[in-house]
C-alpha positions as CSV (number, residue, x, y, z in Angstrom):
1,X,118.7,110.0,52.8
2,X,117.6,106.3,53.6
3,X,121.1,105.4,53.4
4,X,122.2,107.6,55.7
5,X,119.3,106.2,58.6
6,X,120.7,102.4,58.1
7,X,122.6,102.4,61.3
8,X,119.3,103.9,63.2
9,X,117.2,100.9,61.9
10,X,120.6,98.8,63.0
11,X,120.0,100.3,66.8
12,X,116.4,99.5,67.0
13,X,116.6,96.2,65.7
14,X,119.8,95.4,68.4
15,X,118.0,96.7,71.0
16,X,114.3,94.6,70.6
17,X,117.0,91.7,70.5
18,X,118.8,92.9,73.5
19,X,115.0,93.3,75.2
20,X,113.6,90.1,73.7
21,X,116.2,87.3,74.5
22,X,116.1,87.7,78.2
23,X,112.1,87.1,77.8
24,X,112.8,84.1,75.2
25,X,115.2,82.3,77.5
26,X,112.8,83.2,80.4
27,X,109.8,81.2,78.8
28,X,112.6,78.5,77.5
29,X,113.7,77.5,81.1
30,X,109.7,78.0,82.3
31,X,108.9,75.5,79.6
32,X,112.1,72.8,79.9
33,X,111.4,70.1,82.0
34,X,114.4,68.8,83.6
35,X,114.1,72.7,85.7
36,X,117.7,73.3,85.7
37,X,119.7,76.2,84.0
38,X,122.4,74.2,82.6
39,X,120.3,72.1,80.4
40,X,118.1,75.5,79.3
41,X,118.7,76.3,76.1
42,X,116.8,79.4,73.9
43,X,114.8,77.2,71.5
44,X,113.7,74.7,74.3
45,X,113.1,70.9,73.3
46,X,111.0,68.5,74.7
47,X,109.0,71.5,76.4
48,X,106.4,70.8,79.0
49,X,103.9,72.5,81.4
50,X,105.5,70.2,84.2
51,X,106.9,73.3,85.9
52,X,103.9,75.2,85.8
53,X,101.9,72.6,87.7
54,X,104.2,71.6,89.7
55,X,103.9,75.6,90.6
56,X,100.5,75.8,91.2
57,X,100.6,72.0,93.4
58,X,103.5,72.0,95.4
59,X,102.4,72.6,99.3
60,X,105.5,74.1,100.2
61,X,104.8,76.7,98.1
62,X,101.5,78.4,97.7
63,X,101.8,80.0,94.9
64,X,98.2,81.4,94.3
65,X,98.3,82.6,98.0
66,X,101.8,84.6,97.4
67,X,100.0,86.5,94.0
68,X,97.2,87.4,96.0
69,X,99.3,88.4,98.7
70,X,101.1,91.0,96.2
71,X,98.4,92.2,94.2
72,X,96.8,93.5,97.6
73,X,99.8,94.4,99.1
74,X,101.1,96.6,95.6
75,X,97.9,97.7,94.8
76,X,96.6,99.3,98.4
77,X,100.8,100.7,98.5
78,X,100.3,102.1,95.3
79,X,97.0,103.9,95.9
80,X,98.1,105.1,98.9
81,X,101.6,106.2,97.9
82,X,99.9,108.4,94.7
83,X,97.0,109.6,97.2
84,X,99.6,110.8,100.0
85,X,102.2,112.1,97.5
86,X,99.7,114.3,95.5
87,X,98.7,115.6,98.9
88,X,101.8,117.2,99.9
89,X,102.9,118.5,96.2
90,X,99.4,120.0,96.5
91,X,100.0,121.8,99.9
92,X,103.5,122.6,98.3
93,X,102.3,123.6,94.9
94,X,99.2,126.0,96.2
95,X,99.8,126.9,99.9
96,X,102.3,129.2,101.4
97,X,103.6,128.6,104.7
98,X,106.4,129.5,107.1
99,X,109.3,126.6,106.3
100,X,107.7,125.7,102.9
101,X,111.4,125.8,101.2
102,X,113.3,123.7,103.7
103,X,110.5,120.8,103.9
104,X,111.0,120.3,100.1
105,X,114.9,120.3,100.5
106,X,114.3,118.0,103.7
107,X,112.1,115.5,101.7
108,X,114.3,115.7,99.1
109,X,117.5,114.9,101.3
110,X,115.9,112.4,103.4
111,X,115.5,110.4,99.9
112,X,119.7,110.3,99.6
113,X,119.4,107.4,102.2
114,X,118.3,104.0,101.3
115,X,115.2,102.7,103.1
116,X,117.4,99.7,104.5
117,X,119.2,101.9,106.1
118,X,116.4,102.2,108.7
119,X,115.5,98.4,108.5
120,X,116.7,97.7,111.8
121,X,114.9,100.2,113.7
122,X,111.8,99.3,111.8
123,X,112.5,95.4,112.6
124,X,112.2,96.8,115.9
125,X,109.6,99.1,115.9
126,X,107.1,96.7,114.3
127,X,107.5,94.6,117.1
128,X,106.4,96.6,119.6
129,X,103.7,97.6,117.3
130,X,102.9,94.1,117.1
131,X,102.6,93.4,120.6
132,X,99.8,96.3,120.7
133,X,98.1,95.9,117.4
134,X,98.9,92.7,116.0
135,X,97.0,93.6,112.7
136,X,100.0,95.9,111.8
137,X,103.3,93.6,113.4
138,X,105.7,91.6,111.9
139,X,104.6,89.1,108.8
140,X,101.5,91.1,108.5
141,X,100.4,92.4,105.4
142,X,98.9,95.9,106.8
143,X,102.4,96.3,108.7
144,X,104.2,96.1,105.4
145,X,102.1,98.5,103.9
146,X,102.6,101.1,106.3
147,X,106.5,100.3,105.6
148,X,106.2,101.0,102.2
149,X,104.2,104.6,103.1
150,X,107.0,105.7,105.2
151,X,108.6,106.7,101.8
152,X,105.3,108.1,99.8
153,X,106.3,111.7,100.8
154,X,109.5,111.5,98.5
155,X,110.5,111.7,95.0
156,X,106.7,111.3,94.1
157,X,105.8,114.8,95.9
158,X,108.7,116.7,94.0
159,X,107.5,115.1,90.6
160,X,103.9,115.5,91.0
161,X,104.9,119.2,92.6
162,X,106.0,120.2,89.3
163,X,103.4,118.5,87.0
164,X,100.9,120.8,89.5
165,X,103.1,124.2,89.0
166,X,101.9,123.8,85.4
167,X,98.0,123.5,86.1
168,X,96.8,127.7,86.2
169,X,95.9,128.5,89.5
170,X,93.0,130.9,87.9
171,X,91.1,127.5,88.4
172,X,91.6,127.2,91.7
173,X,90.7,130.6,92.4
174,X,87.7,130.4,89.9
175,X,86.6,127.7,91.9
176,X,87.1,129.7,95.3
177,X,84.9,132.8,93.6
178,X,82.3,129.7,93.0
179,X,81.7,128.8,96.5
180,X,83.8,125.6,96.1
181,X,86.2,124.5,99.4
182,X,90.1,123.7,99.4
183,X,88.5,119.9,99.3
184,X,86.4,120.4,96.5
185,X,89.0,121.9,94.6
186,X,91.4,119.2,95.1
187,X,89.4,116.3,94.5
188,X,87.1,118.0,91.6
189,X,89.7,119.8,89.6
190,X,93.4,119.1,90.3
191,X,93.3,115.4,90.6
192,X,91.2,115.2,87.5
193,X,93.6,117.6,85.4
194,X,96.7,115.8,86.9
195,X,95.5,112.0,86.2
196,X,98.3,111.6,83.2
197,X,101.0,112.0,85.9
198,X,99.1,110.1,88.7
199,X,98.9,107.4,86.3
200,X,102.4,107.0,85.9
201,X,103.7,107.3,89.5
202,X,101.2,105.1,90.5
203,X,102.3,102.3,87.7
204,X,106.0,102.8,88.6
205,X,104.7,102.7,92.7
206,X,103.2,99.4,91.6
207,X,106.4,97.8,89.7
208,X,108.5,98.9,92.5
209,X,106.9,97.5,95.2
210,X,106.0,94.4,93.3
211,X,110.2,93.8,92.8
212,X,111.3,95.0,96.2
213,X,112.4,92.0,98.4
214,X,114.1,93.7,101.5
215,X,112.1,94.8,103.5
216,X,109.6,92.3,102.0
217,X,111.8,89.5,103.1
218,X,112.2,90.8,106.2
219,X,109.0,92.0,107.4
220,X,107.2,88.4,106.2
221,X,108.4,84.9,107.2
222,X,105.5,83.1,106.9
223,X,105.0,81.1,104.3
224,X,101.1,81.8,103.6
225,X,102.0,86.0,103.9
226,X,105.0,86.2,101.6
227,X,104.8,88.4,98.8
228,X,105.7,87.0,94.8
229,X,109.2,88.2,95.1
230,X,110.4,87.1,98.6
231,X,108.4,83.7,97.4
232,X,110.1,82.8,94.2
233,X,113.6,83.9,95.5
234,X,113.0,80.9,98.0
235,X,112.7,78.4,95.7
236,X,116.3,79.3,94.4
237,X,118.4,80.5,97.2
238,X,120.9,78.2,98.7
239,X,119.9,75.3,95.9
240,X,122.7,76.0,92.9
241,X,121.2,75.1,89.4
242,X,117.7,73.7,91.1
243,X,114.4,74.7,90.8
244,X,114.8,77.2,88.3
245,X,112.2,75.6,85.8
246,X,109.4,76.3,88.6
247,X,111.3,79.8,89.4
248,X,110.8,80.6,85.6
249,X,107.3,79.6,85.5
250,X,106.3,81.9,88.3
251,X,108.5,84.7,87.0
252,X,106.8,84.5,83.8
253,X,103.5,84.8,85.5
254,X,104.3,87.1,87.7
255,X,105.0,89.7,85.0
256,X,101.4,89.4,83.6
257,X,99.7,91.7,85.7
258,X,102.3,94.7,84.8
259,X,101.7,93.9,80.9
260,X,98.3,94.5,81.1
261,X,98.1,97.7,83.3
262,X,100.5,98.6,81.1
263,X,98.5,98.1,78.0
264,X,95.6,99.7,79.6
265,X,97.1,102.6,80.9
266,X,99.4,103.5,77.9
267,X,97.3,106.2,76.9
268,X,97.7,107.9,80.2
269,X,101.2,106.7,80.4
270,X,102.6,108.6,77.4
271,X,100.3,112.1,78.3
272,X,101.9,111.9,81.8
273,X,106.1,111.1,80.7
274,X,105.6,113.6,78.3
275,X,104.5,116.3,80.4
276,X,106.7,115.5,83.1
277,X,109.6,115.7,80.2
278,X,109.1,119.5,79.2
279,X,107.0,120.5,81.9
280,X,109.0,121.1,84.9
């Protein structure tokens, strides 16, 4: 029987390499030096923390301010995006209304078009906006947020609709008998019981908005309001081979924060994907 399971082991062990090297050569070229690709290698030699200070001291680049930037930015989108998105599976889940079937094929068609699509007429829109409420214009942290809400009533309401359609409604209704409001039911019972699944659409919120650039790039010029990813991709674009020790270096830190909400959330994590697997 063990011989039989050699080319399973033979799999696994391809694919940790296939998953590790890309992280190996990431911390070689953070860790070489000279800072350029070519002379990167996957054992580094001569390896030094010169990019990482560099990093942290060059003025053109305010590194610190760009991490802050995203952890506010990702963490207030991600909130938001779970808190809006459980709202509407809720009202689809427990609530019938007139034109409850075509607003779940609508949401679902409107997410068959890429947000850039609409980057244009948001360019524009924000700079009206701006011109009334310049808290929410152009290179503005709020106004990017509210960008990244426009899509919260999306995939997120369909997948957190079904992991609701599993929760019995004899506890809603319980809860009605008890004297307890549409609110109370909502906040008390069916966010509690559907914490697995918010837990994982807020983490891949997070992760998304942390590597999306686009509108990112788009919506924040200045220097001192970029986010991590529009940051670091302007150390490297338009210089071939250059800068990509410092690029590295901020890469690799950038990745910390989603390892340890990861770590910490893993219990939730695998409650949530299972559920969502065979629960539908």
């Amino acid at each position: 029987m063990k011989d039989r399971l050699w080319w399973r082991h033979l799999i696994g062990i391809a694919a940790l390499v296939f998953a590790l090297v890309p992280i190996i050569f990431l911390v070689s070229a953070a860790l070489n030096p000279v800072g350029t690709l070519s002379t990167t290698s996957l054992i580094p030699s001569g390896a030094s923390l010169a990019n990482f200070s560099k990093l942290f001291h060059d003025p053109n680049s305010p590194y610190v301010r760009w991490y802050v930037n995203t952890l506010v930015i990702c963490g207030v989108s991600s909130v938001l995006n779970v808190l809006i998105g459980v709202s509407g599976a809720y009202a689809f889940s427990r609530l019938r209304f007139r034109g409850r079937r075509p607003g779940l094929t609508g949401i679902l068609l409107v997410q068959m078009f890429p947000n850039f699509l609409a980057l244009t007429a948001l360019y524009l829109l924000f700079i009206n906006i701006g011109s009334v409420l310049p808290a929410f214009g152009l290179n503005t942290s709020l106004g990017l947020i509210v960008v990244y809400l426009g899509g919260a009533m999306g995939v997120n309401t369909w997948l957190l609709k079904g992991y609701l359609d599993t929760i019995p409604v004899e506890l809603d209704e319980s809860a009605r008998i008890d004297g307890a409001t549409e609110a109370q039911v909502f906040f008390r019972i069916i966010l509690p019981l559907a914490r697995p699944m918010l837990v994982v659409v807020g983490l891949f919120s997070f992760v998304s908005f942390l590597n999306e650039i686009i509108l990112a790039g788009v919506f924040l010029t200045g220097s001192a309001h970029k986010t991590l990813a529009v940051g670091l991709y302007g150390l490297v674009s338009g210089n071939h081979n250059t800068d990509y020790g410092e690029f590295a270096a901020g890469s690799l830190l950038a990745g910390i924060p989603v390892v340890l909400i990861y770590l910490y959330l893993q219990k939730y994590l695998v409650k949530g994907l299972t559920a969502g697997a065979v629960k539908g």
